[in-house]
C-alpha positions in Angstrom: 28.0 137.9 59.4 27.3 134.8 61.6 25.7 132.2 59.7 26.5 129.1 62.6 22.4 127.8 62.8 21.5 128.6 59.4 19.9 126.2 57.1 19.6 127.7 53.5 17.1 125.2 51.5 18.1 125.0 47.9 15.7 124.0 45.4 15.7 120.2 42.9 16.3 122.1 39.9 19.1 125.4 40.3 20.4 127.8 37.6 24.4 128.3 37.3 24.6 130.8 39.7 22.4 128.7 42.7 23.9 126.1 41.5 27.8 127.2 41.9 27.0 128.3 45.2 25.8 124.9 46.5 28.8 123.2 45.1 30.9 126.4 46.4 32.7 127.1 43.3 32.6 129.5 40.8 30.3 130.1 37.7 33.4 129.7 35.5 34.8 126.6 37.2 31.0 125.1 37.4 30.8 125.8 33.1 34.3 124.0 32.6 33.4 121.1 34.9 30.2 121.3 32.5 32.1 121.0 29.3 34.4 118.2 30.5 30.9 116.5 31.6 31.8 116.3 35.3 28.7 117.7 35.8 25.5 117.1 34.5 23.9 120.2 33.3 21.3 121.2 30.4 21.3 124.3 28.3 17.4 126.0 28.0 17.3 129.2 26.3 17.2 131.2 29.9 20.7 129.2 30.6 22.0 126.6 32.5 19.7 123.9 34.9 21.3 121.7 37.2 19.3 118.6 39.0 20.4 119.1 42.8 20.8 115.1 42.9 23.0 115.5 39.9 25.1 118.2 41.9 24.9 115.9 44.6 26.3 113.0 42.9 29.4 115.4 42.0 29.8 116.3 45.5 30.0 112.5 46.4 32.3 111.6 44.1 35.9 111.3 45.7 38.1 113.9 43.4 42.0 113.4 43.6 43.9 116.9 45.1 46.2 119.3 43.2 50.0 118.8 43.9 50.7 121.7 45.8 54.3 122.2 45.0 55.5 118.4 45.2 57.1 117.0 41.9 57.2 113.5 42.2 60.1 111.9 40.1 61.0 107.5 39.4 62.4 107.3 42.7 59.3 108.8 44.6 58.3 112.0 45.9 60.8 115.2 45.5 60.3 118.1 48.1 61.6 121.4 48.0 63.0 122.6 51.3 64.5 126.4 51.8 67.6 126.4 53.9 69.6 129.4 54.7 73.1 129.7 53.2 74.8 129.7 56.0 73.4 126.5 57.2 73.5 125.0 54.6 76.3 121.8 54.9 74.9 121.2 58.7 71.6 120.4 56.6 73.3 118.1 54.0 75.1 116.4 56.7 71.9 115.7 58.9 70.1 114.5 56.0 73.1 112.1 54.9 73.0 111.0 58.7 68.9 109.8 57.3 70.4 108.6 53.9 68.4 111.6 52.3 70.4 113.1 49.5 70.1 116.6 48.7 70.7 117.9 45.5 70.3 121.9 44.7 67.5 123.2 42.9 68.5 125.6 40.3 72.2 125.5 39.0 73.5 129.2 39.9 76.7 128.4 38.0 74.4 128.6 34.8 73.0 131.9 36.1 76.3 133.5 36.8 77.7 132.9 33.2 74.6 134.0 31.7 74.9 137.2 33.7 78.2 137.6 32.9 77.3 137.5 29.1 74.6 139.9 29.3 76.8 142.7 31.4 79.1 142.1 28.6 76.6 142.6 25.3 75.3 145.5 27.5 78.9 147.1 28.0 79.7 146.3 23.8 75.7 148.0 23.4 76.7 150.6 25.4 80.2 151.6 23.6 78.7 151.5 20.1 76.4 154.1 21.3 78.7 156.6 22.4 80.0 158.6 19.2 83.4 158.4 18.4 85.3 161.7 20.2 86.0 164.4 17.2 89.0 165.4 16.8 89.9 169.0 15.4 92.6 169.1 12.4 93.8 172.5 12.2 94.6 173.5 8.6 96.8 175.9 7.4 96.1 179.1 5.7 96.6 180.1 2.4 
């Protein structure tokens, strides 16, 4: 559906649901922002009112953005970069070249020992389950 050209006219006072689609957000977000009183809002027994120049104080208000996957550490920003295997030390050496150093991510010695120890308490699992073979003791007649 096209809406380039339309003008929607929403009214000074909105309930939550008008009112989270002015701000384009949802009802729940719009009741959290509520309860941390970045929004103004009053409860009336029907539900939530919102002053559209309240709303519109909101939307002017410069809000800082998520991370998105950047961890910033002491020395500055930290990024994570994927790098095939294989190509891996012509990436270290490029980014020496730019005094970038380039540390890995997750320590897969760790992950090796831990596997390791779980085949093994698996394996030990697995042999206390097994019955012990029976052996037959053939006794003599009287």
């Amino acid at each position: 559906m096209a809406t380039q050209g339309l003008k929607i006219e929403f009214p000074p006072v909105m309930d939550l649901r008008i009112a989270s689609l002015y701000l384009n957000m949802s009802e729940g977000r719009m009741r959290a922002l509520v309860r941390e009183e970045k929004i103004k809002g009053t409860k009336t027994e029907q539900g939530w009112e919102f002053l559209k120049a309240d709303l519109d104080v909101f939307n002017a208000t410069p809000r800082p953005r998520a991370g998105g996957g950047t961890r910033t550490t002491k020395d500055g920003k930290a990024f994570v970069v994927h790098v095939v295997p294989a190509k891996l030390q012509g990436f270290k050496d490029a980014m020496a070249k730019l005094e970038i150093t380039v540390e890995n991510r997750y320590d897969y010695t760790k992950q090796r020992a831990y596997q390791l120890k779980r085949k093994a308490a698996k394996a030990a699992a697995a042999a206390k389950a097994q019955p012990a073979p029976v052996t037959a003791v053939a006794q003599p007649a009287k």
